[in-house]
C-alpha positions, -999 to +999 in steps of 0.1 A: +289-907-234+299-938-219+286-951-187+322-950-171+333-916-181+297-902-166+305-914-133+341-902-135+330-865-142+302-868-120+326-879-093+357-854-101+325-828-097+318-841-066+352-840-053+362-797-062+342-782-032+366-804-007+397-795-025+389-764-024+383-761+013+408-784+021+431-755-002+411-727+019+420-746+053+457-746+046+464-717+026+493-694+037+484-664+058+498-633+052+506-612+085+522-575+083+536-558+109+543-519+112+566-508+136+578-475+143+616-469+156+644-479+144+651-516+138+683-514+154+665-506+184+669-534+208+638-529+225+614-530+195+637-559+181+626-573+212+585-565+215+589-582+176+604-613+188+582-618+213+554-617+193+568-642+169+577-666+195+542-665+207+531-671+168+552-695+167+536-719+199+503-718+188+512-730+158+522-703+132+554-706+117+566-683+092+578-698+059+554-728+065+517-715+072+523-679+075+544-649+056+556-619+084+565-587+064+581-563+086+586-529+083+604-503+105+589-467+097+615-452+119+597-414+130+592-404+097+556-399+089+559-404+050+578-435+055+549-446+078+528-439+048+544-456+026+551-487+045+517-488+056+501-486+016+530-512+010+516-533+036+478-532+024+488-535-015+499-573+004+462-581+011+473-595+045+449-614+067+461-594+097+484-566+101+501-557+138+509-523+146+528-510+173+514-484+186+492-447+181+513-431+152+516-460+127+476-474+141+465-440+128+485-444+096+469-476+090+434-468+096+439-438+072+446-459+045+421-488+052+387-499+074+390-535+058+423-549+066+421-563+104+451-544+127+462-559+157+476-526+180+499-532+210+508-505+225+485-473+217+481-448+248+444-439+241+426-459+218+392-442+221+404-407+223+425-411+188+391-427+173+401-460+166+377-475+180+345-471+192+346-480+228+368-505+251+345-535+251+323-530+217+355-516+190+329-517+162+353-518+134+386-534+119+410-526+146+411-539+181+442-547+207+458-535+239+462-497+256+496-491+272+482-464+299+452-454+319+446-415+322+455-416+361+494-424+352+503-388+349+493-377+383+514-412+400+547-400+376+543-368+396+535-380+433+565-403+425+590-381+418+573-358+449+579-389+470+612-400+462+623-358+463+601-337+487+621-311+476+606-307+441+586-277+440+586-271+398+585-299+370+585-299+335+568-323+309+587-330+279+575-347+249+575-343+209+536-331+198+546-348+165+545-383+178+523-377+209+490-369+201+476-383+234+496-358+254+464-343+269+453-376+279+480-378+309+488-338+315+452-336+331+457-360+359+493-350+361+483-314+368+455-323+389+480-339+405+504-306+408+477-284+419+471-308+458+511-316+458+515-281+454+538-281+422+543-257+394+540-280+363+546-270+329+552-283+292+582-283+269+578-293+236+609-313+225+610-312+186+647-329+172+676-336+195+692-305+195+666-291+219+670-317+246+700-298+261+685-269+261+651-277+275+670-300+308+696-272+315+668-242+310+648-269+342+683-274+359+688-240+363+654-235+382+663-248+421+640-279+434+632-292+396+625-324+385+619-338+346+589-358+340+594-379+305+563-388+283+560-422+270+560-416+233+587-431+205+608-397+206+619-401+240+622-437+232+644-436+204+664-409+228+665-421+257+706-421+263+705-387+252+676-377+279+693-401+306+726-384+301+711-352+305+697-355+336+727-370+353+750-341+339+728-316+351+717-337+381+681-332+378+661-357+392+638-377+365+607-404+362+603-423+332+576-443+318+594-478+311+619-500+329+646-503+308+653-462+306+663-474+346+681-500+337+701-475+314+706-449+348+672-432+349+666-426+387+627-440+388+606-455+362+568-468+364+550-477+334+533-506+314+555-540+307+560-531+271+570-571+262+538-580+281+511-562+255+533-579+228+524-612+243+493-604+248+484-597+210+493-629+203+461-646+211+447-622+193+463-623+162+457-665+162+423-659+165+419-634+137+440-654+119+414-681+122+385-665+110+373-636+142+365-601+134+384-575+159+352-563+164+345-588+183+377-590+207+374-559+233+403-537+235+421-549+268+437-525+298+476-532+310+482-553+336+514-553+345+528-522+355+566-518+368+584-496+395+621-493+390+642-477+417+681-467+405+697-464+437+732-459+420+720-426+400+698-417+434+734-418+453+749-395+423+725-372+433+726-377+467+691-385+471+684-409+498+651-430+482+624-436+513+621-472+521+582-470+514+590-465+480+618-493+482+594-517+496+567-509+464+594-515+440+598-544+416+637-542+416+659-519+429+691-514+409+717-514+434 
């Protein structure tokens, strides 16, 4: 072999381990990202657009450096399923999941693939991880509630309508498995406010009405509603409801007030969203979730409808005025 074609191998040789991390370095990531809801649903359109934004300024762009598959699972659990196998068979590098339901699908069908969750109630409880700050396996991300929530739905509604002797809890057990995780301090709650409380399971639409009327019908009741995709997905329905039957609500997010719900406290929904983002750069980078802690809310929201409180002739105390973060005159 010739002296010059030695060197030439012998340098080409030299050069593959740097092309290939050089490749490694600029591959194109892969990022899924199970939702459940509808996508014509303008509030998940906009916890997804928020998270992409927030891709988007640190750096990820997708088309360029990354691939975002999206899929909306609506509240089917076999379309969950499938979505979520469809997701996997991608081999993503990450995948973000919006909340208990399609995190549980996920980790059912893999303990490899790193998830990202946003919004799941209980995280501990519903075993996906192993504890707050030490997660211990593929998943990691951001609770939406702490347990004491139930009980301060209850003294809310107790505040704003003294009057309220009797409630009733309604939620679908098919897409709230954390349920018990909020009734306990809500009925501890009951018991020193001296309040009946009770449950009603809300299955398909059809059984809205009859659950709200059956509670109208009852004097000095009030309607607690769950956070869970359900009475998400229905929330005009539920909203309606109450104002036709005049019964006096709390609800877990701001924008069922903003639709005509009299009071609603909860978790900034668009905040955890932001707050995965971080997250989802680092993993994206090369961190396990195992080593990011699950992280608590931090911004939590009071929204007082004074027009719906005036339908009802309620007249909202000014202590709870003053607390609020708007007031929807």
């Amino acid at each position: 072999m010739r002296r010059r074609d030695f060197i030439n191998i012998i340098g080409g040789a030299a050069a593959w381990p740097l092309a290939a991390r050089a490749q490694q370095g600029d591959r194109m990531r892969r990022l899924g990202i199970l939702m459940a809801g509808a996508e014509s649903d303008p509030q998940y359109q906009a916890d997804v657009a928020v998270f992409r934004e927030g891709l988007q300024k640190l750096g990820w762009v997708d088309g360029q450096n990354i691939r975002i598959e999206v899929r909306w699972a609506g509240f089917d659990a076999e379309t969950m399923r499938r979505y979520a196998k469809e997701l996997i068979a991608l081999q993503p590098d990450l995948i973000l999941s919006n909340d208990t339901p399609t995190t549980a699908t996920l980790l059912q069908q893999t303990r490899s693939v790193p998830i990202v969750f946003a919004t799941v109630a209980d995280p501990v409880g519903s075993g996906f991880v192993a504890s707050f700050a030490r997660p211990g396996g593929n998943a990691t991300g951001f609770s939406v509630y702490e347990a004491s929530l139930g009980g301060k739905w209850l003294e809310l509604l107790k505040e704003t309508v003294p009057s309220v002797s009797r409630v009733v809890v309604i939620f679908n057990p098919a897409t709230t498995p954390f349920a018990e995780y909020f009734l306990k301090s809500l009925n501890d709650a009951a018991t020193y406010l001296g309040v009946e409380a009770r449950v009603a399971h809300v299955h398909d639409v059809s059984e809205l009405e009859t659950v709200v009327a059956t509670q109208a019908r009852e004097p000095n009741s009030g309607l607690i509603v769950l956070n869970e995709d359900f009475m998400i997905a229905h929330r005009v329905e539920i909203i309606s409801l109450a104002a036709r039957y005049r019964l006096p609500a709390v609800y877990p997010f701001r924008f069922f007030a903003e639709l005509g719900g009299l009071i609603s406290y909860g978790v900034d929904l668009n905040d955890n969203f932001r707050r995965a983002v971080p997250y989802a750069d680092r993993i994206l980078r090369g961190a396990k979730p195992s080593e990011l802690p699950v992280q608590a809310p931090v911004k939590f929201e009071l929204v007082i409808n004074l027009k719906t409180a005036k339908a009802l002739d309620l007249d909202v105390p000014s202590s709870i005025r003053l607390r609020a973060d708007e007031v929807i005159e």
